[in-house]
N, C-alpha and C positions, 0 to 999 in steps of 0.2 A: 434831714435824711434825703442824700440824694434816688430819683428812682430810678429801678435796676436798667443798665445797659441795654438788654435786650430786647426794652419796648420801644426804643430812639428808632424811628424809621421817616422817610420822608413822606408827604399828602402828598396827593394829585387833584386837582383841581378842574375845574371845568364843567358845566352841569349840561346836559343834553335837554334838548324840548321837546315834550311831548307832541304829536300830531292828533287834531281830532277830526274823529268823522263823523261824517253825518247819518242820520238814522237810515236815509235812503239809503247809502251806498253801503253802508252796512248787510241792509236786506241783500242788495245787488250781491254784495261778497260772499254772504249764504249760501243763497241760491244756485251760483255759481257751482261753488265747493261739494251742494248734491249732487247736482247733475255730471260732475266731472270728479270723480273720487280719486285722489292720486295713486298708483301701484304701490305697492308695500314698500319697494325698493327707492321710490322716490325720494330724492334729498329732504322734500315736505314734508315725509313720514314719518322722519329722523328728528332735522332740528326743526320743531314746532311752537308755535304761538303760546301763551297761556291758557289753560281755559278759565271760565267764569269763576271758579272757586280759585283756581292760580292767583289769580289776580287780584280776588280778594285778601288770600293770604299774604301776598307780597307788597300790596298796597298799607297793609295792617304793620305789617314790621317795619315800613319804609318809614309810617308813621310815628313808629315806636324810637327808630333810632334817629327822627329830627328831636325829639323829646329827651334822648338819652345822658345828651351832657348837664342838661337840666336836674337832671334826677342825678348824678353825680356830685352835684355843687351842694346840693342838701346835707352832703357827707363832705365836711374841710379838709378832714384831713389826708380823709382815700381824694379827694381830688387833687390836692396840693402832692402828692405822693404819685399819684398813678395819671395824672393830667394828660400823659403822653399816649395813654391807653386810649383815650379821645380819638384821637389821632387815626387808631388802625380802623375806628367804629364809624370816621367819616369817610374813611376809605371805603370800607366794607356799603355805606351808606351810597356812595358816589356806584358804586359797581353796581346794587341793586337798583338804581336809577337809570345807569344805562341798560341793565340787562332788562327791565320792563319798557325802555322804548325800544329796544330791537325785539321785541314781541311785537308791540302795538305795529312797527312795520312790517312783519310777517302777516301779521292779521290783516295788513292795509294791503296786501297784495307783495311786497319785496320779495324778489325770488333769493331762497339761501344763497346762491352761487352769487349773488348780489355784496355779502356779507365779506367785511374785512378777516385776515386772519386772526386779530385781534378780538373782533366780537365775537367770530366765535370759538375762540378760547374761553373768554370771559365768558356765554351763555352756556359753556359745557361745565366750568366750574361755581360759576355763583348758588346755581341750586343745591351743591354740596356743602359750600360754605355757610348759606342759612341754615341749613339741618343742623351741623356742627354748631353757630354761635348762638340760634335763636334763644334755647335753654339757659344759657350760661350768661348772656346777658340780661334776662328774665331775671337770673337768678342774684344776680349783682345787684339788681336795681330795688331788691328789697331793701329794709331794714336792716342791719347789722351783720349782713351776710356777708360786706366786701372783707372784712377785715378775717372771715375765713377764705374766702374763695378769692383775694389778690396773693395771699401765701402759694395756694394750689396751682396757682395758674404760673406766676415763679417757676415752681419746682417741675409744674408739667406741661410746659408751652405749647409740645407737639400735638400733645393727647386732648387741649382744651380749646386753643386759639386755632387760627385760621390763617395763611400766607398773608394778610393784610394786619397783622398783629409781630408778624416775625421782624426782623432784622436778618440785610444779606446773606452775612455771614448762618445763619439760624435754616435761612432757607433751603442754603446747600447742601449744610450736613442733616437736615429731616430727610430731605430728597435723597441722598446718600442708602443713609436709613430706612426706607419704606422701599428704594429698590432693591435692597440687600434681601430685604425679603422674598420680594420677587423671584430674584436671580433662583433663590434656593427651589424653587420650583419648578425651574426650567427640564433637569432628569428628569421629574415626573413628567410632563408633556409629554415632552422625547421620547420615551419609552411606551406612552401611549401611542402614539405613531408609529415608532417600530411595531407595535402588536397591532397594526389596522392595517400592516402591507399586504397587499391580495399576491395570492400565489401564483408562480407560473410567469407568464412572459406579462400579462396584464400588469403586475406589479416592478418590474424592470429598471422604469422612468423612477418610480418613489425609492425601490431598492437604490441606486445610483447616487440621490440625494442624500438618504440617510448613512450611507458610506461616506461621505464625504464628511461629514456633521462627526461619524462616530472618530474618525481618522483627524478629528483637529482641525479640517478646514472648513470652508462654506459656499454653498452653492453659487454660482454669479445668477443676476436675474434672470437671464435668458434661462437657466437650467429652474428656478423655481416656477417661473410663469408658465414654463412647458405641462408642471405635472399642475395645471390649477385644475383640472377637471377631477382629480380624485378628490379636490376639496368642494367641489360644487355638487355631485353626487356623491353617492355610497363609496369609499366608507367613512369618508372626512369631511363633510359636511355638517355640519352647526345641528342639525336634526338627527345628523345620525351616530353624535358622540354619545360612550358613555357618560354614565353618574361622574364617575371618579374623574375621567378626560375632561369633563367640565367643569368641578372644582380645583382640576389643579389649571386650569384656564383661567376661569375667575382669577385666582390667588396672582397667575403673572399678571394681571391688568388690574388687581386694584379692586376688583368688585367683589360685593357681598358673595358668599357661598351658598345663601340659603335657600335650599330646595326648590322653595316655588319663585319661578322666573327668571331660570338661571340664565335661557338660552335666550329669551328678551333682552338682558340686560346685555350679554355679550354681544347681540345681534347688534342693538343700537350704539354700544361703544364703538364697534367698530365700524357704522355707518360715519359716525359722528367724527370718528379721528382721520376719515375717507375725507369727510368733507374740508376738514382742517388741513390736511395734505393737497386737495385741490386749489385752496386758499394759497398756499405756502408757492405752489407751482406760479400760480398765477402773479402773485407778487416778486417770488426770487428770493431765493437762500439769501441773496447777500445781502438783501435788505435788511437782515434779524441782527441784532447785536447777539454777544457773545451769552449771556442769560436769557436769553429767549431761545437760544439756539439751545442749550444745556437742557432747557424745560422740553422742550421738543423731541431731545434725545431720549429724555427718563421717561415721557409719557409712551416711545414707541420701542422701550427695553432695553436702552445702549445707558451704559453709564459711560459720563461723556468727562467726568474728573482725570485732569491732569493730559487731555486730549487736544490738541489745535484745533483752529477754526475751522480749517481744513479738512480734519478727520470726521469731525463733526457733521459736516457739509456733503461729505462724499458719504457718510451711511444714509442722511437723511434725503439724497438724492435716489439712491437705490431703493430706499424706503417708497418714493413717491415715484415712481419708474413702476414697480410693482402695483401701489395703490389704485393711478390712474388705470391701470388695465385688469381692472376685477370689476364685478358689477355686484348688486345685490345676493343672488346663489351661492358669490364664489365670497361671500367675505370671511368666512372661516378661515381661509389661505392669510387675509390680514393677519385676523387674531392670529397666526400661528407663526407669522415675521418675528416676533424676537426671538424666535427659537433657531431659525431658517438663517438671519441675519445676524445674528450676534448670540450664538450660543456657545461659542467657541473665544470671544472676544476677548484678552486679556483684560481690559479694565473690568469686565464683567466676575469673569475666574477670580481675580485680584479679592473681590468683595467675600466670597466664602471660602478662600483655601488659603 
């Protein structure tokens, strides 16, 4: 029985090495780190090192998934059958390896801005991706459990695996999928903004942009970087949304809704996809092949299906045109780019109408 299509994917290869240090400069990096506490808004605040139980946790699974094909061979038949499943778990294995030495050079002193586009892609998503597969390969690696749980995972690739279990094809249309949901949230935003215009001439600049948004078109950047001050203070700033404006915020980026910690989580998403745009700046659009260019587009709201490289390239400049000039106060203005940038978008509209 051959095994199903959709776990055929290719490995990547390459093992990165660990740096060690020494207990001195250790102290020295400490010590340091009191006396000089970075601002809240600092890159360092964002993408950060491991800490001591981090480390431990990821050190523990790295451990688990050099052992894993191990504990697959004990079972002939789920490996002769699911062999390829190997595969996504040394990938998944290789990511966790690298995403624990771009900690340990964070901890060594690396400044983020230091950090390829690529790592940090990879250190925004590997923390996800163990949450997702820790369980599920805990749970495979029992006893008589694969021959339930290789059926489930078949029928629900999206809901179980991880992007390093998928196949291309698998990848695009999840990503498809999980934007669609998105998209549907975007009126609600919208409409939260319209209800946070301040009256009178004070609201003018925001009135002007949301016409343009309700009217089919979209602002250019120069007209959205003008009104960023209503997102840095009152009334659109990250502190001063409502309840509801913050879950339907959550929902277009992807993040949990749940009560406590809504505006942390959004705070540092969008530090985080700040720093990955500065990465992007620094290296050049057209260094991205066409799949990294796509991924780039979904994570910053634009569904980029059936679009040229071109079109691609010219949102995702716009996108980083704006980025580069927000700081800390003003990142709400981020979060609220898919809305500002592509809420009018046909490939967007295309997904729910």
């Amino acid at each position: 029985m051959a095994a199903p299509c959709w776990l055929f994917r290719n490995a990547r290869y390459g093992f990165g090495r660990t740096k060690i240090i020494s207990p001195q400069i250790r102290v020295t990096a400490s010590v340091s780190k009191v006396s000089t506490a970075p601002p809240k808004d600092s890159p360092s605040s964002i993408v950060k090192p491991l800490a001591k139980t981090g480390q431990y946790v990821f050190s523990k699974f790295k451990f688990f998934l050099e052992g894993y094909d191990k504990i697959l061979q004990k079972f002939p038949v789920a490996y002769r059958l699911h062999q390829v499943f190997v595969v996504g778990t040394k990938d998944l294995y290789q990511d966790v390896r690298t995403y624990m030495k771009i900690s340990q050079d964070l901890r060594s002193g690396k400044s983020v801005r230091e950090l390829t586009r690529r790592e940090l892609e990879l250190y925004y998503w590997v923390p996800r991706d163990i949450l997702k597969m820790a369980p599920i390969l805990a749970i495979i690696s029992l006893p008589g459990t694969n021959f339930v749980m290789f059926p489930l995972i078949y029928l629900f690739p999206r809901r179980l695996l991880t992007w390093q279990f998928w196949s291309l094809e698998q990848r695009i249309d999840f990503s498809v999928e999980l934007h669609k949901k998105k998209v549907h949230n975007y009126r609600s935003v919208f409409r939260h903004l319209q209800a946070n215009v301040p009256k009178g001439e004070e609201g003018k600049k925001l009135l002007s942009v949301f016409h343009k948004l309700g009217s089919g078109t979209h602002p250019t950047v120069a007209e959205i970087l003008d009104i960023k001050q209503y997102f840095s203070s009152r009334p659109l700033r990250l502190s001063s949304l409502s309840r509801n404006h913050l879950v339907a915020l959550c929902r277009i980026h992807g993040k949990s809704t749940f009560f406590l910690g809504r505006k942390r989580r959004l705070w540092k998403h969008g530090g985080f996809v700040r720093e990955m745009d500065l990465a992007m700046a620094r290296e050049g659009l057209g260094q991205m092949d066409l799949s990294e260019l796509r991924w780039a587009c979904f994570l910053r709201g634009f569904n980029p299906m059936g679009l040229s490289k071109r079109d691609m390239v010219h949102y995702l400049q716009d996108w980083i045109n704006i980025s580069s000039s927000i700081d800390g106060d003003s990142v709400s203005l981020l979060l609220h780019c898919p809305i500002l940038l592509a809420y009018n978008a046909p490939s967007n509209w295309i997904l729910i109408h």
